[in-house]
C-alpha positions as CSV (number, residue, x, y, z in Angstrom):
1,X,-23.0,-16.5,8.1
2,X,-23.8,-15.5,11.2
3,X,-27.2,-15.4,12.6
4,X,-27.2,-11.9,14.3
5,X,-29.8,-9.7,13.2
6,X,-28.7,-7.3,11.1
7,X,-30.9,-5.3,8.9
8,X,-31.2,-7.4,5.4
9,X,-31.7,-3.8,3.6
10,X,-27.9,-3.4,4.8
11,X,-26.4,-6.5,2.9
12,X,-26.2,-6.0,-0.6
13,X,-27.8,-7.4,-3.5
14,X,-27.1,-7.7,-6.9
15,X,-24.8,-9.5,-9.6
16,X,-21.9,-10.3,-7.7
17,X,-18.4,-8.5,-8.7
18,X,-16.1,-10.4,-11.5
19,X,-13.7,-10.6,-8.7
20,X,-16.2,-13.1,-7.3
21,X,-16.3,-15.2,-9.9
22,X,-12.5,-15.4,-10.4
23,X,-11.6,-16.0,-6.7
24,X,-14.5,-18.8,-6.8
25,X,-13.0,-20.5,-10.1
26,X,-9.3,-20.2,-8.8
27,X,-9.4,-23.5,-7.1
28,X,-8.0,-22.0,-4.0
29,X,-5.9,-19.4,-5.7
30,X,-4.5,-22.0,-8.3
31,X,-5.9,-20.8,-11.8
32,X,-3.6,-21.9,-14.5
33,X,-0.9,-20.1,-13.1
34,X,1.2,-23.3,-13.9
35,X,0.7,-23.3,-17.2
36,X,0.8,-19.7,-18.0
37,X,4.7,-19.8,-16.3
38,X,5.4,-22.0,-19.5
39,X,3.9,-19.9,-22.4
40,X,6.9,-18.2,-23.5
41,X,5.0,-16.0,-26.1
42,X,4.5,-13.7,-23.6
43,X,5.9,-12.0,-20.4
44,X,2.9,-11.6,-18.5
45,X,0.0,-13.3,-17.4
46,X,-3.1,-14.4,-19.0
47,X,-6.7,-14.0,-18.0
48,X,-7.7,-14.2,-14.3
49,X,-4.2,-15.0,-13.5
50,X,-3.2,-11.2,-13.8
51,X,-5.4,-10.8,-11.0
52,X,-4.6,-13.9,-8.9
53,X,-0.7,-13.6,-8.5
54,X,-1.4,-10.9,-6.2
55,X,-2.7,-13.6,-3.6
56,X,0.9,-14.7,-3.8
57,X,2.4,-11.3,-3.6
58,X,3.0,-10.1,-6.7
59,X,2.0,-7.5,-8.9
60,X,2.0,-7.5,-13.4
61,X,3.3,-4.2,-14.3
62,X,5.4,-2.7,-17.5
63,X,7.7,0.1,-17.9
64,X,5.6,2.7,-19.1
65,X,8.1,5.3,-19.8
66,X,9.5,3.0,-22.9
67,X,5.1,1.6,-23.8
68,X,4.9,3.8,-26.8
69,X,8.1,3.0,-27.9
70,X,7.6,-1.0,-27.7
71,X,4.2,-0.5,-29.3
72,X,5.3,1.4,-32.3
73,X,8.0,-1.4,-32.8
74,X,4.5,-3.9,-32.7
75,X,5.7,-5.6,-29.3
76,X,4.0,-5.7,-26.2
77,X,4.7,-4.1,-23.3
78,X,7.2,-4.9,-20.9
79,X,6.0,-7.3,-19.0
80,X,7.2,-7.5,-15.6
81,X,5.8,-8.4,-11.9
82,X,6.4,-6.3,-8.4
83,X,6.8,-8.9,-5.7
84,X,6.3,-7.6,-2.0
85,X,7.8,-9.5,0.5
86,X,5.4,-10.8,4.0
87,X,7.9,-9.6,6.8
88,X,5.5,-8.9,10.0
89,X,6.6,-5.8,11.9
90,X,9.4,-5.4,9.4
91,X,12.0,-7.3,10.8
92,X,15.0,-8.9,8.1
93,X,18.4,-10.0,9.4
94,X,21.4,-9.3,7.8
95,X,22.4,-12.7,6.6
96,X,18.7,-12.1,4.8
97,X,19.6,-8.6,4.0
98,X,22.9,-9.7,1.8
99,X,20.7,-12.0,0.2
100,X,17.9,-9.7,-1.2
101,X,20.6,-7.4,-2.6
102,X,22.1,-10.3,-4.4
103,X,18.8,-10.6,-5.9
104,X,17.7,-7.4,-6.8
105,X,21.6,-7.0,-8.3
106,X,21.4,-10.2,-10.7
107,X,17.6,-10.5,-10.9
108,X,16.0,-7.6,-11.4
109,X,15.4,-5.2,-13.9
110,X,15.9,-2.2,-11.7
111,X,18.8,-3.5,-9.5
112,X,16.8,-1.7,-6.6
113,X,15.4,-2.8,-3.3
114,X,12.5,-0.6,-2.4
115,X,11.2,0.1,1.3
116,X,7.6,0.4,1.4
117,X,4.5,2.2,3.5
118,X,3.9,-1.5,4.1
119,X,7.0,-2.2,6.2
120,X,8.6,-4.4,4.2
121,X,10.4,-4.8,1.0
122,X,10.0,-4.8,-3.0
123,X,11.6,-6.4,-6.1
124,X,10.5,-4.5,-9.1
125,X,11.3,-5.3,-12.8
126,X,11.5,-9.3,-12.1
127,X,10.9,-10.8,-15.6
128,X,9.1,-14.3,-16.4
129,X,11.6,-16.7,-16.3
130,X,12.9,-15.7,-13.1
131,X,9.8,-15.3,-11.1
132,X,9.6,-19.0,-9.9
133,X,13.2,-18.9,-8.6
134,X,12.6,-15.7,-6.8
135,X,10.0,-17.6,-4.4
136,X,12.5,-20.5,-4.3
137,X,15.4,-18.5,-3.3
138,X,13.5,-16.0,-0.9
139,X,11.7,-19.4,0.7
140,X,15.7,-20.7,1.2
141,X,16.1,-17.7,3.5
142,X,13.4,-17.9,5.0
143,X,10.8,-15.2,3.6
144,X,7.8,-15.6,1.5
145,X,5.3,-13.0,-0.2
146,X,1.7,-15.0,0.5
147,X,-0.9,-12.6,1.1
148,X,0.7,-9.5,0.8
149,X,-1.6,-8.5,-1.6
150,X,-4.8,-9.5,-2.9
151,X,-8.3,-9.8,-1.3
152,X,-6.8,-10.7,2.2
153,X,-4.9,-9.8,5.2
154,X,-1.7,-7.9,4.1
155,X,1.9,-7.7,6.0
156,X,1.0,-6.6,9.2
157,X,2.6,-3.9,10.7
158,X,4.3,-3.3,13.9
159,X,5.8,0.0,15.4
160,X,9.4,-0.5,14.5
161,X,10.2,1.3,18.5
162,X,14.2,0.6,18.8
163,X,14.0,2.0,22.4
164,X,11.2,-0.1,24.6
165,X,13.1,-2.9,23.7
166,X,10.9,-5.9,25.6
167,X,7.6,-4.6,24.9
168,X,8.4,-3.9,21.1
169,X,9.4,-7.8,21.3
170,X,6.3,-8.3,22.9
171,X,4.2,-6.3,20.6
172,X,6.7,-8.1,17.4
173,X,5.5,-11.7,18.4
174,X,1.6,-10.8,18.1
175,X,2.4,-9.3,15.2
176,X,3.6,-12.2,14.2
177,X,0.8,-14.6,15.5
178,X,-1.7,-12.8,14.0
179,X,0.0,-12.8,10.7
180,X,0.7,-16.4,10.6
181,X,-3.2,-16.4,12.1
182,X,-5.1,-14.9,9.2
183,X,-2.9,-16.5,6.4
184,X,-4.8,-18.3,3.4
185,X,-4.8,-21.8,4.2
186,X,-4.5,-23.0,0.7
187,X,-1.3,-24.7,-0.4
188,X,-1.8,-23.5,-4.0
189,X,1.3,-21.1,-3.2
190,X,3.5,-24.1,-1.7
191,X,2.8,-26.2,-4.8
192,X,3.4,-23.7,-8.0
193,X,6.3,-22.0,-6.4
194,X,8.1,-24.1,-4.3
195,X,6.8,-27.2,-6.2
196,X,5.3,-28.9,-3.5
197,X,3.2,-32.1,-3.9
198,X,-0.6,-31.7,-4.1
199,X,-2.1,-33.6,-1.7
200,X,-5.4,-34.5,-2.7
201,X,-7.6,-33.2,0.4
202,X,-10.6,-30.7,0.5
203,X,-9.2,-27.4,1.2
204,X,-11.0,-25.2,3.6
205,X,-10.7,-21.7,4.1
206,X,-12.4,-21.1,8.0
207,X,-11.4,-17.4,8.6
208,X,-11.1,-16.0,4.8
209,X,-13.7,-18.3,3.3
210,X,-13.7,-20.2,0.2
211,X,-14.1,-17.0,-1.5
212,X,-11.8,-14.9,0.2
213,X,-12.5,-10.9,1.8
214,X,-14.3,-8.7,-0.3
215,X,-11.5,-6.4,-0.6
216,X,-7.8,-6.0,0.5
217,X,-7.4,-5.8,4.4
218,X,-4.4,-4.2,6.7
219,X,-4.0,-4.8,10.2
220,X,-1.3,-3.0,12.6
221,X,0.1,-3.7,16.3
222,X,0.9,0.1,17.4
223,X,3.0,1.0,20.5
224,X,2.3,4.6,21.9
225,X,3.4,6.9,22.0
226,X,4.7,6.6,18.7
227,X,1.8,6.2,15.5
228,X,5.0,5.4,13.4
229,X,2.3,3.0,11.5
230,X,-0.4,5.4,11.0
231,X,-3.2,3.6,12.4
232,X,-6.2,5.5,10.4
233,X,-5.1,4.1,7.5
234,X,-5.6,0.4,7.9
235,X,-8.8,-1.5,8.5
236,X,-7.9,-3.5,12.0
237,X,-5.7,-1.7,14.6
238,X,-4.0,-3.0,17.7
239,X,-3.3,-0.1,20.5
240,X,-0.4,-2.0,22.8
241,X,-1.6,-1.1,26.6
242,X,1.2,-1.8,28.6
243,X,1.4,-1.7,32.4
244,X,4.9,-1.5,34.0
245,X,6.6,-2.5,31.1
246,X,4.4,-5.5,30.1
247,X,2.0,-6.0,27.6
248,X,-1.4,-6.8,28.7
249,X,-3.9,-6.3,25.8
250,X,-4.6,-3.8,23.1
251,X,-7.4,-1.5,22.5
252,X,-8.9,-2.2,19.1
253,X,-9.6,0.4,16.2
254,X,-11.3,-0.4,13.0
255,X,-12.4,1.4,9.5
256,X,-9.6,3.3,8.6
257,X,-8.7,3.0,5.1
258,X,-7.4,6.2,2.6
259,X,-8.5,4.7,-0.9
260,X,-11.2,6.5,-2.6
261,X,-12.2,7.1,-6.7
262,X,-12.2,11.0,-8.2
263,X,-15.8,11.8,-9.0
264,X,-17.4,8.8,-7.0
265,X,-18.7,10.5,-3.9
266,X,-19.8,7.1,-2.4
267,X,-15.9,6.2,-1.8
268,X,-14.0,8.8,0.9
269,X,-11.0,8.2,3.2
270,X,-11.7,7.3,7.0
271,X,-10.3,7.0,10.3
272,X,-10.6,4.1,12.5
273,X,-13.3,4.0,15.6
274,X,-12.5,2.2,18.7
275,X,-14.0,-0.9,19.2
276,X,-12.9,-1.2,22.7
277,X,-10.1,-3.0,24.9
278,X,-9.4,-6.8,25.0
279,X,-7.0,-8.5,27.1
280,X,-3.7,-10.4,25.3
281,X,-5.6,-13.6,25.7
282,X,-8.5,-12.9,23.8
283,X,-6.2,-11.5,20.5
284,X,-6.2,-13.7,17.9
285,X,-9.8,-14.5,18.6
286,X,-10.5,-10.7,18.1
287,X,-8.3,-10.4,15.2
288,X,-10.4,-13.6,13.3
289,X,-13.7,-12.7,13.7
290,X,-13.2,-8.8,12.7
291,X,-11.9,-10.4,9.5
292,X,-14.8,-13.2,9.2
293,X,-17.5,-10.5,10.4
294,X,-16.0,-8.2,7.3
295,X,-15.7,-11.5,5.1
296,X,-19.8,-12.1,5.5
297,X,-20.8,-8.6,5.5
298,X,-18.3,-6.8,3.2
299,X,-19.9,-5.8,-0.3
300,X,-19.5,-8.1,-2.8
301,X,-21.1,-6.3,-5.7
302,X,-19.4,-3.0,-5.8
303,X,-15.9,-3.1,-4.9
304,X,-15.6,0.3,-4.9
305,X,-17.5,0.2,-1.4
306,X,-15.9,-3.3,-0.2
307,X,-13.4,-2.0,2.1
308,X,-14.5,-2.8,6.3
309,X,-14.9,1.1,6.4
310,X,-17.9,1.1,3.7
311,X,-19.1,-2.1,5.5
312,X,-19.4,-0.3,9.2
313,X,-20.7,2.9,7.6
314,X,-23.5,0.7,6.1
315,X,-24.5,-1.7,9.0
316,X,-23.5,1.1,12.2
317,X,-20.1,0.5,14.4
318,X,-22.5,-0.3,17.6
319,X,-23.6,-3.5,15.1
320,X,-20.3,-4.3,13.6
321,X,-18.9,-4.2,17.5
322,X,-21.8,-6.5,19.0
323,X,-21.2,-9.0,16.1
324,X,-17.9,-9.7,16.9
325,X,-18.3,-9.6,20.7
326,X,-21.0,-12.4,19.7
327,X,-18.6,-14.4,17.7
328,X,-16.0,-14.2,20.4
329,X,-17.6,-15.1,23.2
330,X,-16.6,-12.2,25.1
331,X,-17.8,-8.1,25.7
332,X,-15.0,-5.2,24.8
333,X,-14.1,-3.4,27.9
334,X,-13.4,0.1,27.8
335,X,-10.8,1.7,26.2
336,X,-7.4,2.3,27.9
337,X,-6.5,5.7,28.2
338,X,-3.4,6.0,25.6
339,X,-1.9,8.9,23.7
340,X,0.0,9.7,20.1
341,X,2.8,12.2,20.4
342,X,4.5,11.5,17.2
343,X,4.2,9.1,13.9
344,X,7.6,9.8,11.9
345,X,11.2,8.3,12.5
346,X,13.6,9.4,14.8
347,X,16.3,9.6,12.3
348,X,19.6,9.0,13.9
349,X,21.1,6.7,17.0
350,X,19.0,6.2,20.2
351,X,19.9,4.2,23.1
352,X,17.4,1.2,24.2
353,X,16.5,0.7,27.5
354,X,18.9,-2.7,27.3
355,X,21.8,-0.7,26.5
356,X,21.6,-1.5,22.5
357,X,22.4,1.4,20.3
358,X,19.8,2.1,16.9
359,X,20.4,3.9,13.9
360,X,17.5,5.2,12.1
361,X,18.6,5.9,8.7
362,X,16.5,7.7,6.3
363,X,16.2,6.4,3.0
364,X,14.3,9.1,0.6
365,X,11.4,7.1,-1.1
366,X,12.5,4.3,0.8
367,X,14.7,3.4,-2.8
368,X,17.8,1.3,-1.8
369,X,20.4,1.7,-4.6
370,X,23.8,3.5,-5.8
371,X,23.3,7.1,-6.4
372,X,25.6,9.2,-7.8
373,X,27.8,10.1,-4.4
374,X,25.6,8.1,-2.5
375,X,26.0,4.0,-2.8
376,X,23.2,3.3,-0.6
377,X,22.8,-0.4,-1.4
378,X,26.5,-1.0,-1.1
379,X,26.7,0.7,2.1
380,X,23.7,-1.3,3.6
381,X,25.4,-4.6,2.5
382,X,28.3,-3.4,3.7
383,X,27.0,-3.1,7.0
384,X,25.2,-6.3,7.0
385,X,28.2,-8.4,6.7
386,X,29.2,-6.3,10.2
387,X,25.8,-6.4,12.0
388,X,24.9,-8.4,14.8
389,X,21.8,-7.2,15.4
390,X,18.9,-7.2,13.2
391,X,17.4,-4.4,10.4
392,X,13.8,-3.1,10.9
393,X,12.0,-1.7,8.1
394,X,9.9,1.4,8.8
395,X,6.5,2.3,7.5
396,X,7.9,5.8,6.6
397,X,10.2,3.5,4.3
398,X,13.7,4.2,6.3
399,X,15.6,1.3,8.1
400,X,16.9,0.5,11.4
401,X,20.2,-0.6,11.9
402,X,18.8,-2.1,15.3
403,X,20.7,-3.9,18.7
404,X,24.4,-2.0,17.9
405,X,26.5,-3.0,20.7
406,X,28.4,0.4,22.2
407,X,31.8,-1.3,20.9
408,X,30.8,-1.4,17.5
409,X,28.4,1.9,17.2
410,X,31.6,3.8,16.0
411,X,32.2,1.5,12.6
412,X,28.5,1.5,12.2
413,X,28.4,4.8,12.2
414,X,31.6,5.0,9.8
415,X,30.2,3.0,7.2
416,X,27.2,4.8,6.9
417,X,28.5,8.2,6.7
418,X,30.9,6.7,4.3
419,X,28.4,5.7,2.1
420,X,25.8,8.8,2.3
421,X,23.7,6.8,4.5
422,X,23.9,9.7,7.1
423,X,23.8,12.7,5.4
424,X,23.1,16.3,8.0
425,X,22.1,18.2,5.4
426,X,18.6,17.0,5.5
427,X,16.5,18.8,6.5
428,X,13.1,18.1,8.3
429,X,11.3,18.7,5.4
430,X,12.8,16.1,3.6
431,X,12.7,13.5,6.8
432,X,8.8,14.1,6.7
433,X,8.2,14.2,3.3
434,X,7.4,10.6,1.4
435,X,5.6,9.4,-1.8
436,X,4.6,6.1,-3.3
437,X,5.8,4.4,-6.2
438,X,3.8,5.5,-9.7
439,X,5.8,6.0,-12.8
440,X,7.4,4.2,-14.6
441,X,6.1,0.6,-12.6
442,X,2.4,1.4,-11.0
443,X,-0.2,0.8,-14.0
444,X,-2.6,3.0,-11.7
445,X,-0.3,5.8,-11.5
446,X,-1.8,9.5,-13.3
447,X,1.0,11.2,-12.3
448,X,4.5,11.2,-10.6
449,X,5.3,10.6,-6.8
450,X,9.1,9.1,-6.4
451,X,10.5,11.0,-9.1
452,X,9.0,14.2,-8.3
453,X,8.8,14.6,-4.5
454,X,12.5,15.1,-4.3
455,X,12.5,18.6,-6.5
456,X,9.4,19.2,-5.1
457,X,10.5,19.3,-1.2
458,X,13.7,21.2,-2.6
459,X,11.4,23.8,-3.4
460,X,8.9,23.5,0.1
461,X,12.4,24.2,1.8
462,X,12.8,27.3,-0.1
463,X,9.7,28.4,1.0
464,X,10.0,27.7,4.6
465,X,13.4,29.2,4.6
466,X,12.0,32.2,2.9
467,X,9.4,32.6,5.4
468,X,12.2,32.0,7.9
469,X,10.7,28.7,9.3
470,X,14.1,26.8,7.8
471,X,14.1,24.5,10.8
472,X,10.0,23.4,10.5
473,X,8.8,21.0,8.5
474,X,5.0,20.4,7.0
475,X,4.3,16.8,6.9
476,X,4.3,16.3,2.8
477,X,3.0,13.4,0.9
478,X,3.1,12.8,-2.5
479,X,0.8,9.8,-4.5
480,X,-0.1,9.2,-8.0
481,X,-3.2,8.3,-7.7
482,X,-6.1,8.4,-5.2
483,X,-5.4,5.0,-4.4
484,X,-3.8,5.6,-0.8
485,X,-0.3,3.5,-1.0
486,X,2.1,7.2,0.0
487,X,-1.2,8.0,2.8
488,X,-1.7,11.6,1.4
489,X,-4.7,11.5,2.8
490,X,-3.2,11.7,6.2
491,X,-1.0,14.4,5.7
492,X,-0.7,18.1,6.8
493,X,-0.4,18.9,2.8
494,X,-1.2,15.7,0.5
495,X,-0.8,16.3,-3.0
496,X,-2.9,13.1,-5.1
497,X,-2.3,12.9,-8.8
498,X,-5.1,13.5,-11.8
499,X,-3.1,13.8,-14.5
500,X,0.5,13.9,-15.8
501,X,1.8,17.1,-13.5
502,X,-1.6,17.5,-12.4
503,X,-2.4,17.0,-8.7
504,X,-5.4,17.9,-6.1
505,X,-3.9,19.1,-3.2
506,X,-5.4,18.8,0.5
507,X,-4.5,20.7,3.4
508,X,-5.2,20.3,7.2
509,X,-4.2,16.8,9.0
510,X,-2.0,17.0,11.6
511,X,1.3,15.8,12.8
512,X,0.2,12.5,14.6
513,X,-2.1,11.1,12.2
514,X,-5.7,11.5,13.3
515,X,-7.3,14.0,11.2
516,X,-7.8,13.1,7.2
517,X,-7.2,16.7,5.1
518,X,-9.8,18.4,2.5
519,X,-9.5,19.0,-0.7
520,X,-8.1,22.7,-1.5
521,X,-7.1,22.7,-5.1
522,X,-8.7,20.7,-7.2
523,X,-6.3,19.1,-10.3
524,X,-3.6,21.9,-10.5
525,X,0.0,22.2,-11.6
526,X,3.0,22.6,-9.5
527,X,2.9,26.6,-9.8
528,X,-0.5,26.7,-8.4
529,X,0.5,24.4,-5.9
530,X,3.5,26.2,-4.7
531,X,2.3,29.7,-5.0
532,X,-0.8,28.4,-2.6
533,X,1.5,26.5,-0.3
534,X,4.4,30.1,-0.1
535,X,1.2,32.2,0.7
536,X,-0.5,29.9,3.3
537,X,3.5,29.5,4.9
538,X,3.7,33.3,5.2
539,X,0.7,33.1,6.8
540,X,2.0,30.2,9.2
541,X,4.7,32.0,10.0
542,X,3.2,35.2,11.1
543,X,0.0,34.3,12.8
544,X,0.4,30.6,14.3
545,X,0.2,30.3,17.8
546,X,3.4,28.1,19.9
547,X,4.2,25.0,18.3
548,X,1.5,25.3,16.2
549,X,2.0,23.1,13.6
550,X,1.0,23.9,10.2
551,X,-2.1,21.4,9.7
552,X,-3.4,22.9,13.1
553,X,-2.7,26.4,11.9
554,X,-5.1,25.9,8.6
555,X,-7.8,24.6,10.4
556,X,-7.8,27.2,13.2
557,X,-7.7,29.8,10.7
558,X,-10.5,28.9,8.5
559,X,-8.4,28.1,5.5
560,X,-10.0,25.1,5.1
561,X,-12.7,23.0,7.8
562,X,-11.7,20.3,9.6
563,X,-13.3,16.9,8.0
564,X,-15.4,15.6,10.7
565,X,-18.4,13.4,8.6
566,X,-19.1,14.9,5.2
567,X,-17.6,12.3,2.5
568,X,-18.0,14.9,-0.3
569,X,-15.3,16.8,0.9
570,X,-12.9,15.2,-1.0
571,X,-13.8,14.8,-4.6
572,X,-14.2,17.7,-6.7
């Protein structure tokens, strides 16, 4: 613990969370996960393991549309796990590419690969018995899923820009570092999945500590202009500050975060403050002590209020910011000026500054599989036995088809069209509309976000074309819960479930991703919903100013305020 003075009333007291306890009994992650991989009376996992295979990337979950069934037939639920892959800034090539859709083909219960708001990928539906081999087989091809969820840092993000081709590889290899950085030392995943010897040693965690973070952490390394990574939604933030076309440091937000609990007016979304600017030299010092300054002060009584956002809130940023300048060694400097224009895909080819060619492909939901007219999953693989480049993974869940060489953009481009991977009849809308997972896999799911959001933009283009805004789009975002995973809470209309077909819905953020919206309805159905969202889009369309987009337009014209510090603005 450090010895900087903060206020002791700030650092909480009481009987420590049960998360405590488990992550202190785990030796190092371990638990019994061994032995629970051999009980073969059931599919799941028993005790605290349920909890501690998300430090190796994997989530229990059942199909809930068939639990009632199973349960009248007196057997348990379908047990199942969610595995997200570790894949800094996104990046897969295509030999790995082939290899995951093998996978998720044979493997999996869904036969899906799913693109997430994490920038990487997901198996979902992987049963007991082949769990273990999906670590072995994804650790052959060089991928593994430690850390990606849990009480630590998670995949780190990087903009996915095809265009600024050197200082995306620039901003790519700190992502990287600082990955690799903050991992869990522990070789507890080496040795049940990969069966690795123990070696008897005594294991240290120096950045995480023995007991881990309080909460889950997300970091990002963003490249203006584009915020394809939404930066106010993750806890650490690196702003690339480039100077003729070289990196030279970052500026450094932290706090964001978009979780929060209906009814609990002590948990709220944020957005990230600015610490200030660091040069490249100083980064991976940065990025360590912002996690071990969180890891000491974090609270580890309520988790509700764990996350680095309650934890600033509580102690004051000008605290938070003179703790880690202490633990570094070194002062912030000022913050580079730098400016977000935009935070969604640019869905078709662009032309890199090296002369490579990029296809942006949107994938609705960011769910890779065959449709009906559309064999998205064979038309990726299909591609990836002709790449030479690489595919990036987006945080708006589409995927880049990136370095195309001019002589081979045309077959490319034939393939995908071929197999509805470019399809011009969407419509903005529907690029700049997304939703998380829920039914039937997410056990915190209250209502549906995948399934529904593609009838549910269907009719939010009927709406704009009625109003005669066909070619506009509202940026749309559909989760199941007020959990965070589709960032509602950063869109220009967020709709967050309650209840089966029950959502709030919150209005007023705006296009580039710095202003969190307020609650407007409060748990209504999709009629409500619409008819609000057909009167405010008249409205839109006959009083908004130029380019007025429509979050702007509802908070210039009172329809609701804009959030600026009140965290009972949205809970009802």
């Amino acid at each position: 613990m450090s010895q900087y003075p903060i206020n002791p009333a700030f650092v909480a007291q009481g009987k420590l969370s049960d998360n405590e306890r488990l992550k202190t009994e785990s030796d190092h992650l371990r638990g019994t996960i061994t032995t629970d991989l051999q009980d073969e009376i059931t599919g799941g996992f028993n005790g605290d393991n349920f909890m501690l295979i998300r430090f190796h990337g994997m989530y229990q979950q059942d199909d809930r549309d068939i639990r009632a069934e199973r349960a009248a037939q007196k057997l348990e639920p379908l047990h199942n796990v969610m595995l997200r892959a570790r894949m800094p800034g996104g990046i897969i090539t295509p030999t790995q590419w082939l290899a995951i859709d093998r996978f998720a083909a044979e493997k999996t219960m869904y036969g899906s690969i799913r693109l997430t708001t994490r920038q990487t990928f997901q198996f979902h539906g992987v049963l007991k018995p082949n769990i273990k081999p999906m670590h072995q087989f994804l650790h052959e091809i060089g991928i593994d899923s430690i850390a990606t969820a849990g009480d630590v840092n998670r995949n780190v993000l990087c903009t996915s820009n095809p265009v600024q081709s050197e200082l995306h590889q620039q901003a790519y290899q700190w992502a990287v570092k600082i990955s690799e950085h903050l991992l869990p030392k522990t070789r507890a995943y080496a040795e049940i999945w990969l069966d690795e010897e123990k070696v008897e040693t005594t294991e240290q965690e120096p950045i995480l500590g023995d007991t881990y973070l309080p909460r889950k952490f997300k970091t990002t390394v963003v490249i203006p202009p584009d915020n394809d990574i939404d930066v106010h939604a993750n806890d650490l933030n690196f702003v690339a500050i480039a100077e003729n076309g070289q990196l030279v440091g970052f500026n450094v937000l932290v706090g964001g975060g978009l979780a929060m609990t209906f009814g609990d007016t002590s948990t709220y979304p944020r957005r990230a403050d600015e610490l200030g600017f660091i040069p490249l030299e100083h980064t991976l010092k940065v990025a360590e002590h912002v996690v071990t300054v969180q890891r000491d002060y974090g609270d580890r009584v309520n988790r509700k209020n764990a996350k680095t956002k309650y934890t600033i809130d509580r102690i004051g940023l000008d605290n938070f910011r003179r703790e880690i300048e202490q633990r570094v060694g070194v002062p912030f400097e000022p913050v580079r000026p730098y400016t977000f224009t935009n935070r969604g895909d640019r869905i078709g080819w662009v032309e890199g500054i090296d002369g490579k060619h990029h296809l942006t492909l949107f994938i609705e939901n960011g769910r890779v599989l065959d449709f009906p007219g559309k064999p998205l999953k064979t038309g990726l693989a299909e591609i990836a036995k002709v790449h030479q480049g690489d595919f990036r993974m987006t945080a708006n869940q589409n995927l880049i088809v990136a370095g195309v060489p001019t002589e081979q953009k045309a077959q490319i481009e034939q393939l995908a069209r071929q197999h509805g991977l470019i399809d011009d009849s969407h419509s903005e809308q529907r690029k700049n509309s997304m939703a998380c997972v829920a039914f039937p896999t997410c056990p915190l799911a209250m209502a549906e976000a995948e399934r529904y959001l593609p009838e549910l933009v269907t009719k939010v283009e009927g709406l704009l074309q009625k109003h005669q805004l066909a070619d506009e789009h509202i940026v749309l975002r559909v989760t199941g819960c007020p959990n965070g995973c589709g960032r509602a809470m950063l869109a220009e209309a967020g709709l967050v479930g309650r209840a089966p077909g029950k959502y709030n819905l919150y209005l007023g953020g705006d296009r580039i991703g710095s202003r969190v919206p307020k609650l407007y309805l409060d748990n209504v159905a999709e009629a409500e919903i619409l008819a609000a969202l057909d009167q405010l889009i008249g409205r839109w369309a006959k009083e908004r100013l130029a380019d007025e987009c429509f979050g702007d337009f509802v908070i210039r014209a009172g329809v609701v305020a804009e959030v600026k510090v009140s965290k009972t603005d949205f809970h009802a």
